[in-house]
C-alpha positions in Angstrom: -3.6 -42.5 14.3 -1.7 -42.0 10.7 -3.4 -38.6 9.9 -2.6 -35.2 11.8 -4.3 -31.9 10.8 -4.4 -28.4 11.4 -4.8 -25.1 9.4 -2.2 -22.5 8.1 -3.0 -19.4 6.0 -1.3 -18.7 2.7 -1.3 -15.1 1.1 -1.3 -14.2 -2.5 -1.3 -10.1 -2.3 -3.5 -8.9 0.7 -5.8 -12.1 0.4 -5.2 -15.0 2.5 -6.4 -18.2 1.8 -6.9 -20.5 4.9 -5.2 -24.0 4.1 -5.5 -27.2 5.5 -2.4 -29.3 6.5 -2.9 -32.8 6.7 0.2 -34.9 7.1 -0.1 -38.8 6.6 2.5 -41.2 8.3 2.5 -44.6 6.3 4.7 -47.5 7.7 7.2 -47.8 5.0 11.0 -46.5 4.8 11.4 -43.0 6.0 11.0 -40.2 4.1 9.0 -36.3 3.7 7.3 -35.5 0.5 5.8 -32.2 1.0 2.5 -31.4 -2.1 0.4 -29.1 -2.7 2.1 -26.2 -4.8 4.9 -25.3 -2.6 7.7 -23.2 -3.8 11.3 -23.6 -3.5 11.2 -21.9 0.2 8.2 -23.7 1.2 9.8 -27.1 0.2 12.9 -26.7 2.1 10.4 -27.3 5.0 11.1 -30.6 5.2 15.0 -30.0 6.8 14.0 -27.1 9.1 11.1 -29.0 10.6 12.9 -32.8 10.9 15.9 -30.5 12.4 13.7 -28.2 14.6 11.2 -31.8 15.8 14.7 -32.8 16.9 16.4 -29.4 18.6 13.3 -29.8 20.9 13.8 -32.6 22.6 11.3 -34.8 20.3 11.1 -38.2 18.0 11.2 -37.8 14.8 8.5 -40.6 13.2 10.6 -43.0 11.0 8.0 -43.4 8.9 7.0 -42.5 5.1 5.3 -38.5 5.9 3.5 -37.0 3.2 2.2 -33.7 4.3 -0.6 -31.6 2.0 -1.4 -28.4 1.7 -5.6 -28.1 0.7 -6.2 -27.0 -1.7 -4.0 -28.5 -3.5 -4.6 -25.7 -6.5 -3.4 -23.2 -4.6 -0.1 -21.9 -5.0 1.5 -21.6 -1.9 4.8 -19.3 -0.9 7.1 -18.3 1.9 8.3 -20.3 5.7 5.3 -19.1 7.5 3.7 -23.0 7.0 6.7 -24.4 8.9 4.9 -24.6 12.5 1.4 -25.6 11.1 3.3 -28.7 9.1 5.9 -29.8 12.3 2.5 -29.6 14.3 0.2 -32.0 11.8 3.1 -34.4 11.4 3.4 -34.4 15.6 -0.1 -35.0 15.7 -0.1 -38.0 13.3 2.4 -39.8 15.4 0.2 -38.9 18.5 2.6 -36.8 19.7 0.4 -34.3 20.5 -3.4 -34.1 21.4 -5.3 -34.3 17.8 -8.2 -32.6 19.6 -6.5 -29.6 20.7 -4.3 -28.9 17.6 -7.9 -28.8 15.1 -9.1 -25.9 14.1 -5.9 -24.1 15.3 -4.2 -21.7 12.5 -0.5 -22.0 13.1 2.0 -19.0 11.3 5.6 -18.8 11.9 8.9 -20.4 10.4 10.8 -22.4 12.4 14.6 -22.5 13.4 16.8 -25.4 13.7 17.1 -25.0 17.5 13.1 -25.1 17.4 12.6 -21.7 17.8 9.8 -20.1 16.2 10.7 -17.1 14.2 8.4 -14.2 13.0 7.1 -13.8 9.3 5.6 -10.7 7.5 1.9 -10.5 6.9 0.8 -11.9 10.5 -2.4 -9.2 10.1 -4.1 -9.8 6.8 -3.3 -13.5 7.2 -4.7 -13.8 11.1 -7.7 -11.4 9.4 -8.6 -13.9 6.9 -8.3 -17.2 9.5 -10.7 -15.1 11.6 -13.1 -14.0 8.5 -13.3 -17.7 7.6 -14.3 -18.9 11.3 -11.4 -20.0 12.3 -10.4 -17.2 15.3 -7.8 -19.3 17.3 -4.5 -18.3 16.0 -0.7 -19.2 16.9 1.9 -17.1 15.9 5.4 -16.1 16.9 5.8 -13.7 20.1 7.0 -11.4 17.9 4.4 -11.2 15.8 1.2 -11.4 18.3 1.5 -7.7 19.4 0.4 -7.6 15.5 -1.8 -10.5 15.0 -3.8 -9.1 18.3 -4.8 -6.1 16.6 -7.3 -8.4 14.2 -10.9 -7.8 16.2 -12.1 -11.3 17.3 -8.2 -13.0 17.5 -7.5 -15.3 20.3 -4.1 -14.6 19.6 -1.2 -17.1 21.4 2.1 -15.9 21.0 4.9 -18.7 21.1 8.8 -18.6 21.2 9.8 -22.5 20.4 8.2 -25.7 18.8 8.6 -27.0 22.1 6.3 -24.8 24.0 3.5 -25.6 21.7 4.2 -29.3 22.3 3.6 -28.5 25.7 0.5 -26.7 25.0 -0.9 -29.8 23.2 0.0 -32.2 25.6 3.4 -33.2 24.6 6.1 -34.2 27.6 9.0 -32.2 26.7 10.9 -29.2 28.4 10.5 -26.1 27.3 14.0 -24.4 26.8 14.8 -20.8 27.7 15.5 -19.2 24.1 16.0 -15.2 22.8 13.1 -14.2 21.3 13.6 -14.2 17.7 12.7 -10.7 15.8 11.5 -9.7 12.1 14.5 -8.1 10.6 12.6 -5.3 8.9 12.8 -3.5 5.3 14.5 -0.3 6.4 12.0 2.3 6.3 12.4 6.1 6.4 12.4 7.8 9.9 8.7 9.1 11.4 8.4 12.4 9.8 6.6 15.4 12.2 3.9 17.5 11.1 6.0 19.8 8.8 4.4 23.2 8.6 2.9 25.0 6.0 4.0 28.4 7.0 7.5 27.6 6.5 7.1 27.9 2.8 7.8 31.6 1.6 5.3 33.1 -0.8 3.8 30.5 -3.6 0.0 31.6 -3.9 -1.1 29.6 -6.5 0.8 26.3 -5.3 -0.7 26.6 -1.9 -3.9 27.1 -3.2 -3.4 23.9 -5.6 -1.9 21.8 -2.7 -4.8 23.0 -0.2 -7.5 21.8 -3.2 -5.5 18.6 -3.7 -6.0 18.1 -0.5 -9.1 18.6 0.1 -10.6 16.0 -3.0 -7.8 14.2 -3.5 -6.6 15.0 -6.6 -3.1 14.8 -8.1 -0.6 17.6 -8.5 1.9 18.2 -10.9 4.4 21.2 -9.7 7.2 22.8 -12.3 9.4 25.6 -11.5 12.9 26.3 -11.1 15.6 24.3 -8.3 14.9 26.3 -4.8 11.5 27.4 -5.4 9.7 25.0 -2.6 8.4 22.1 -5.1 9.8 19.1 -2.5 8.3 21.4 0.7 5.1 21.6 -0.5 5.0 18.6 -1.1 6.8 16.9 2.4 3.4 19.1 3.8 0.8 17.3 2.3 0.3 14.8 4.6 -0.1 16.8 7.1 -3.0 18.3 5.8 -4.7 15.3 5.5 -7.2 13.4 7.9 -6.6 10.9 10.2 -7.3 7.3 8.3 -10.7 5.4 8.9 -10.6 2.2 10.5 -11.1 0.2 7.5 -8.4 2.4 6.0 -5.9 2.0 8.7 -6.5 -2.2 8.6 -5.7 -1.9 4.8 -2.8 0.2 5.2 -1.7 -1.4 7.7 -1.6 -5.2 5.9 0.1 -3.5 2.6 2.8 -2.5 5.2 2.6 -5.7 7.4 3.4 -7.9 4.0 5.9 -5.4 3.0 7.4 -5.8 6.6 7.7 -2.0 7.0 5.0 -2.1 10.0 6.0 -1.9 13.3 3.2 -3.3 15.5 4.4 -1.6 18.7 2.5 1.6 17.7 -0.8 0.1 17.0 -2.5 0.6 13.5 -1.4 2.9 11.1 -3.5 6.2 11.4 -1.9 9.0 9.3 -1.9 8.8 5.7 1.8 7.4 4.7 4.2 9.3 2.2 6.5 7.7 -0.4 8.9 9.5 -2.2 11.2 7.0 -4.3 14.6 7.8 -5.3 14.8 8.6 -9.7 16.8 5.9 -10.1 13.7 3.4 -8.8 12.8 0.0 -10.8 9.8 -0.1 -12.1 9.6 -3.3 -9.2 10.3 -0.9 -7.0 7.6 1.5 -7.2 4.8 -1.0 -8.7 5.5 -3.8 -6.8 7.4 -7.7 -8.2 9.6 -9.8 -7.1 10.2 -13.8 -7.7 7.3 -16.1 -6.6 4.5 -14.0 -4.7 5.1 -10.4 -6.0 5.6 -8.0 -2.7 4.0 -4.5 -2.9 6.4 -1.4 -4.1 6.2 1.9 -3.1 2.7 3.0 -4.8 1.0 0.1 -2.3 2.6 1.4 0.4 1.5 4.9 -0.5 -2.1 3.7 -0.2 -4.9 6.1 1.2 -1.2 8.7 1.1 1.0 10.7 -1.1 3.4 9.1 -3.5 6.0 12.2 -4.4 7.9 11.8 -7.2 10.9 14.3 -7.6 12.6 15.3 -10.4 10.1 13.3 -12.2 11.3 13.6 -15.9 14.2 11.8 -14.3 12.5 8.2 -13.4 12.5 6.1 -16.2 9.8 5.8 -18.6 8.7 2.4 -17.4 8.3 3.6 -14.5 6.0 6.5 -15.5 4.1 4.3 -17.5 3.5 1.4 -14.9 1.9 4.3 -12.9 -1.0 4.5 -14.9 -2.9 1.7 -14.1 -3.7 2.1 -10.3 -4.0 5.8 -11.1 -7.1 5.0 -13.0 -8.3 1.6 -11.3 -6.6 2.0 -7.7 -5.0 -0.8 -7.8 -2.1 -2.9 -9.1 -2.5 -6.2 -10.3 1.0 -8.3 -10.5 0.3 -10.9 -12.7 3.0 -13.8 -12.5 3.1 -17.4 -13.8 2.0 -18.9 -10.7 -1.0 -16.4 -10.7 -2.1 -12.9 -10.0 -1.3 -10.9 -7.0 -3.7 -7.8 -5.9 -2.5 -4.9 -4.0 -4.4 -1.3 -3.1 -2.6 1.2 -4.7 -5.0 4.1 -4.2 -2.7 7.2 -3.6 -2.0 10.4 -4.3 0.5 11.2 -7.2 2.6 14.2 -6.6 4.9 15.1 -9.5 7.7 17.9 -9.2 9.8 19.1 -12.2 12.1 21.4 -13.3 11.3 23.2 -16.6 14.1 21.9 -18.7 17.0 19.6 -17.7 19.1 23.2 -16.1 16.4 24.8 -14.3 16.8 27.8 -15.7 14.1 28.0 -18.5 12.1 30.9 -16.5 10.2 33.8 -18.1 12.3 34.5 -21.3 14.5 32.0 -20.4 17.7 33.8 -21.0 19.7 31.9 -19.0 18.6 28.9 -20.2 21.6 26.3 -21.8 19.2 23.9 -23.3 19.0 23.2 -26.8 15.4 23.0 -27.7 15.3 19.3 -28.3 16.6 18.8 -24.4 14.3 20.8 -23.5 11.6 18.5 -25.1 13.1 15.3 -24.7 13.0 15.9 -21.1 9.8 17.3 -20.5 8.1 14.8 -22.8 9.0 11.7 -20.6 6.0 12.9 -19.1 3.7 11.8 -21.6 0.0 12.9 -22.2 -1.8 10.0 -21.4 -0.5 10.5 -17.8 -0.5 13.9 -17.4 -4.4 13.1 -18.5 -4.7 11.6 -15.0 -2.9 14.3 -12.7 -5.9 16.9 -12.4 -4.1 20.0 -11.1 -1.1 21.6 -12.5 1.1 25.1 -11.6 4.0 26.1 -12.3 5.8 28.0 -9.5 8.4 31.3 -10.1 11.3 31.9 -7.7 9.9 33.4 -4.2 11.3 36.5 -2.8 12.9 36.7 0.4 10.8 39.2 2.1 7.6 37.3 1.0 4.7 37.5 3.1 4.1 33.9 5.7 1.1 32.3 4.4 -1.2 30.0 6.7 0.0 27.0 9.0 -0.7 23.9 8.6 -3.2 23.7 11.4 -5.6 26.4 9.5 -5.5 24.8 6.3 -6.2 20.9 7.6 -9.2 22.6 9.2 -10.6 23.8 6.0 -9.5 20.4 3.8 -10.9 18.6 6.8 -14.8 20.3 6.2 -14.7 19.9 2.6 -13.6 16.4 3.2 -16.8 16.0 5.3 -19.4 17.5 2.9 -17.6 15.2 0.0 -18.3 12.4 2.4 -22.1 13.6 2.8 -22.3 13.6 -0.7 -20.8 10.6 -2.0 -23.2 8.7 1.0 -24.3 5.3 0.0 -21.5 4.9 -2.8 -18.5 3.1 -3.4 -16.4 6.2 -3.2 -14.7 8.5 -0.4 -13.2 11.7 -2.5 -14.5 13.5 -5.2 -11.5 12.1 -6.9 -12.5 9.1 -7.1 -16.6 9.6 -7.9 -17.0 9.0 -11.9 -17.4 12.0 -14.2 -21.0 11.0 -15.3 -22.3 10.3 -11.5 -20.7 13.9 -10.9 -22.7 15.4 -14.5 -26.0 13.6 -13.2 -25.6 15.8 -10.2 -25.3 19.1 -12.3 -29.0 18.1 -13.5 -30.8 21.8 -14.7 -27.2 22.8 -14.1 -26.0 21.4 -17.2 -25.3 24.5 -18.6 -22.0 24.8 -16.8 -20.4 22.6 -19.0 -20.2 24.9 -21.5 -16.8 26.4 -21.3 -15.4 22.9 -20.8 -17.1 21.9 -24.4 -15.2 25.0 -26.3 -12.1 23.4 -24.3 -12.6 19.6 -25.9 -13.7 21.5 -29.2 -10.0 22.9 -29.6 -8.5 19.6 -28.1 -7.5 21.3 -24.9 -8.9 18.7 -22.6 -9.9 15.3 -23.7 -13.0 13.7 -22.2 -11.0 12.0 -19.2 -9.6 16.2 -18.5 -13.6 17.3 -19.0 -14.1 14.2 -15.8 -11.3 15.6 -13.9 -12.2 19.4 -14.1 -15.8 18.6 -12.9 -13.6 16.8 -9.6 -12.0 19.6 -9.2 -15.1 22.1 -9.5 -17.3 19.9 -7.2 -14.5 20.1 -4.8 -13.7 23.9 -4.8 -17.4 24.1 -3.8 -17.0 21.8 -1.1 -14.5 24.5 -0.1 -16.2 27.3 -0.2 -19.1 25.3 1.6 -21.8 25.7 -1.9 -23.7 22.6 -2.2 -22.8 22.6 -6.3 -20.3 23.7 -7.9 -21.1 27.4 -9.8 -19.6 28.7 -13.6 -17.1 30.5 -11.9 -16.1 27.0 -9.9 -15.6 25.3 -13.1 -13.8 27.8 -14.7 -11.7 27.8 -12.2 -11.1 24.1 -12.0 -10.6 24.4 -16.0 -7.5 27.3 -14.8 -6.1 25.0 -12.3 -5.9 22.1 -14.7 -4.8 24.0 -17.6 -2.0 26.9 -16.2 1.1 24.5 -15.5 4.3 23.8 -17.7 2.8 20.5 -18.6 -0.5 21.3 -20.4 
């Protein structure tokens, strides 16, 4: 036999795209050509799997190899092809057992001993092989705690080429080598339920953190340093519900590609929470990188909370990027080689002071800002994406002996039920929160009720709210019913939505 073939999968964003590896062994004077799109990591292939065929005890064909990765159109990325191409080259100089290496995905990079290191994106790239029939999998031991947690997987975890030589008939001893492990992105400790009774005082923002909450939405905060912006905010997780399983698959790939998933603790079931430092790039937060763009911090905030403190502080770029999965939820990185996908549907949590000293409360007496700091720094915040964030408040300076509002537990009980009857509502639709449902779905509903709308229309009459705000208000007012347990929202519901949207700093 001159032909060998097996499968591999290759990613671009959260899709994966099963590939064929054939590799053809022609006699002629030796040498590898490796086709099919690969990039510059991909091509250096060819040393790490002559070098690894050889570490385990096996011939190297001294014949012309052409390996290619089908289809050929695809672009293809990264070192996880390096087993599936040493295996298809084996298998064309009947090395190993044609039969049992077909229809086999094989994932992992190999070492120059032959030892088969772990790659990122093991789960939405087993998920795919299995969606496309192909449920047999080999990956590194490393990553098959991960790769198991795919429904329908028959998952083989392997530590050296040699030991899947030996699986496939090969005669070759299997050495004793360390386990190789994913060095991870360093990710920010576990946090514990914070509680919500440990913020003093602050009325209206608990009231505007329990509504966010409850539909969704996105919060802007403003208020002088010390007044409990970054608590509230480090709480709002906790007041959300556990993640679905389709949710917690999705989160858990964005994370698994990002290689910020540790797969000892299963799926990821609470919501995650990002809060990037001010001096972030906007490929940072959105997501880039050379070849295959690798999700930022707004993918990995997906189905969560992304917190951005001090926001007038992050660059504009930044802020601007922001825009697009806050309206689409998702960002698309488009590159040369093609486009990359990622869900991006979070929760946008913005705290800022009211002027670059903090001090601009009240009268603002003791406020050193000249009034062109004041609006140079408030204005990074432009109004197309303040247009977006649906609640805003602006928080005063708590007193010590203020009274201990409600804990955590209470509240995530109450966000929890209005969660539910959004869920009733939204029932045989495409959306989950009453965030996300469309403003004219959300007016159809209103029917007789129409009416309502009528404060709103004076609002967009003296260019108060724009038609996007009108949208967001009705979110807001559908889920302050869903509150209060009404099945509609009432005029006093809207109204107060139209308060909540219009009573911060930022309107």
């Amino acid at each position: 036999m001159v032909l060998g073939r097996t499968l591999a999968v290759a990613l671009v964003g959260l899709t994966g795209h099963v590939v064929e590896v054939e590799a053809h062994l022609a006699p002629s004077l030796p040498a590898f050509t490796l086709v099919g799109l690969p990039d510059a990591s991909l091509a250096e292939a060819r040393d790490r799997v002559r070098a690894a065929v050889t570490s385990s005890g096996l011939s190297w064909p001294n014949r012309r190899i052409t390996v290619n990765l089908s289809p050929a159109t695809l672009a293809k990325s990264g070192s996880s092809f390096d087993l599936a191409i040493a295996v298809a080259t084996l298998v064309g100089a009947e090395v190993l057992d044609a039969a049992a290496a077909v229809g086999v995905v094989h994932i992992g990079e190999l070492g120059l001993d032959g030892r088969v290191r772990p790659v990122r994106g093991v789960l939405p790239a087993v998920a795919a092989a299995v969606a496309a029939g192909h449920p047999r999998v080999v990956v590194p031991h490393a990553n098959a705690a991960e790769a198991a947690l795919v429904p329908g997987a028959r998952v083989a975890g392997v530590g050296s080429l040699a030991e899947v030589a030996a699986r496939y008939g090969a005669d070759v001893d299997v050495p004793e080598l360390a386990v190789a492990t994913l060095e991870a992105v360093p990710a920010p400790p576990p946090r514990g339920v914070l509680d919500l009774a440990d913020v003093v005082g602050q009325g209206d923002a608990r009231e505007c953190l329990e509504v966010a909450a409850a539909g969704g939405h996105h919060l802007l905060m403003v208020g002088p340093p010390g007044t409990g912006k970054t608590m509230l905010a480090a709480r709002l997780p906790g007041l959300l519900p556990d993640l679905d399983e389709a949710d917690a698959v999705e989160v858990t790939a964005v994370h698994s590609v990002a290689g910020t998933f540790d797969p000892g603790g299963g799926l990821l079931r609470r919501p995650p929470f990002e809060d990037p430092h001010h001096t972030a790039t906007p490929a940072s937060v959105v997501g880039g990188g050379s070849g295959t763009p690798r999700p930022g911090a707004a993918s990995r905030a997906h189905r969560g909370v992304l917190f951005l403190d001090e926001a007038p502080e992050f660059s504009t770029a930044v802020l601007q990027t922001l825009r697009q999965p806050l309206e689409h939820g998702e960002l698309v990185l488009h590159r040369a080689q093609g486009a990359a996908r990622y869900p991006a549907r979070f929760q946008l949590v913005l705290a800022a002071n009211p002027c670059p000293c903090g001090k601009a409360v009240g009268k603002g007496l003791d406020c050193t800002c000249r009034s062109e700091q004041r609006r140079r720094y408030f204005g990074k915040l432009s109004g197309p994406l303040l247009d977006r964030v649906d609640l805003q408040v602006e928080l005063q300076p708590a007193r010590a002996g203020g009274a201990e509002g409600e804990s955590t537990a209470v509240v995530a009980r109450r966000v929890s039920a209005a969660r539910a009857a959004a869920r009733d509502r939204l029932a045989g639709t495409p959306w989950r929160t009453g965030a996300e449902a469309p403003g004219g779905w959300l007016r159809e509903r209103l029917g007789a009720d129409a009416s309502l709308l009528g404060d709103l229309d004076r609002a967009l009459d003296r260019g108060t709210l724009s038609m996007r705000g009108v949208d967001r208000v009705l979110r807001v007012a559908w889920t302050l019913a869903d509150l209060e347990g009404r099945p509609a929202p009432g005029r006093a519901d809207v109204g107060r939505a139209l308060l909540l949207r219009t009573r911060g700093h930022g309107a």
